[in-house]
C-alpha positions as CSV (number, residue, x, y, z in Angstrom):
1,X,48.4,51.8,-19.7
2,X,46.2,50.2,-22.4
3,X,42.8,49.4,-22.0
4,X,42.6,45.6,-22.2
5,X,39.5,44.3,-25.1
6,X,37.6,41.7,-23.7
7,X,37.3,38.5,-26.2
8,X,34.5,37.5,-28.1
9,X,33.9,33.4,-29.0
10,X,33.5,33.0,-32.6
11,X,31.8,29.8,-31.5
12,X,29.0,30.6,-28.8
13,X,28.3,33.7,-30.7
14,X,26.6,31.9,-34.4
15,X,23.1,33.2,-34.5
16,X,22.4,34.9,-31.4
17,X,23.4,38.6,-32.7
18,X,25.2,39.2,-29.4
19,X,29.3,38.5,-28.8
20,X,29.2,36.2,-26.2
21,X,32.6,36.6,-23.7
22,X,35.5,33.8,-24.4
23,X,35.8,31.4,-21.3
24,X,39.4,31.5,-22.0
25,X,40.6,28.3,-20.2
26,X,37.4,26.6,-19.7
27,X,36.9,26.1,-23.3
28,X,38.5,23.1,-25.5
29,X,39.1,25.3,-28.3
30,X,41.1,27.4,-26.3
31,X,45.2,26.8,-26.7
32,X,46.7,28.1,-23.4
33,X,50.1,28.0,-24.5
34,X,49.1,31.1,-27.3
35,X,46.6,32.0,-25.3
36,X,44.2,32.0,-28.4
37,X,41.1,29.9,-30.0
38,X,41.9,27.5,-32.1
39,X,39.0,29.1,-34.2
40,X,41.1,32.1,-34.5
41,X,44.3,30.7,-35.1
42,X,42.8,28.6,-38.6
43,X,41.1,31.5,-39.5
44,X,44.2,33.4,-39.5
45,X,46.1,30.8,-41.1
46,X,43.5,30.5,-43.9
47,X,44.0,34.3,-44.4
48,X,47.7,34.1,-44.8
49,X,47.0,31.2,-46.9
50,X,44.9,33.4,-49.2
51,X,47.2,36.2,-49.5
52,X,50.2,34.0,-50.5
53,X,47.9,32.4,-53.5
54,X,46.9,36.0,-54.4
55,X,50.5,37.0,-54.1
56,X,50.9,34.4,-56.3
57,X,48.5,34.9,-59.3
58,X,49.6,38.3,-59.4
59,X,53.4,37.4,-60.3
60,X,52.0,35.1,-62.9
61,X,50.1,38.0,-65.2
């Protein structure tokens, strides 16, 4: 069985040098039906974002 990684909030973790643990549930940025943060989920969408417009220049050369 795989080990399980405990989660880390991107948002109680700015400037303290420490990972604080995700409260999961008890958070508002936390979208139960994904089970994921919000935070995450526009982060990742901005990534994919990215790489389509890079995907993009590069047909263009």
């Amino acid at each position: 069985m795989a080990e399980q990684q405990m989660k880390s909030c991107p948002l109680t973790s700015i400037g303290t040098g420490i990972d604080m643990v995700c409260s999961g549930d008890k958070c508002a940025w936390y979208i139960p039906s994904v089970k994921k943060c919000a935070m995450y989920l526009m982060a990742y969408d901005a990534l994919l974002s990215a790489n389509e417009k890079q995907k993009a220049a590069k047909k263009v050369r």
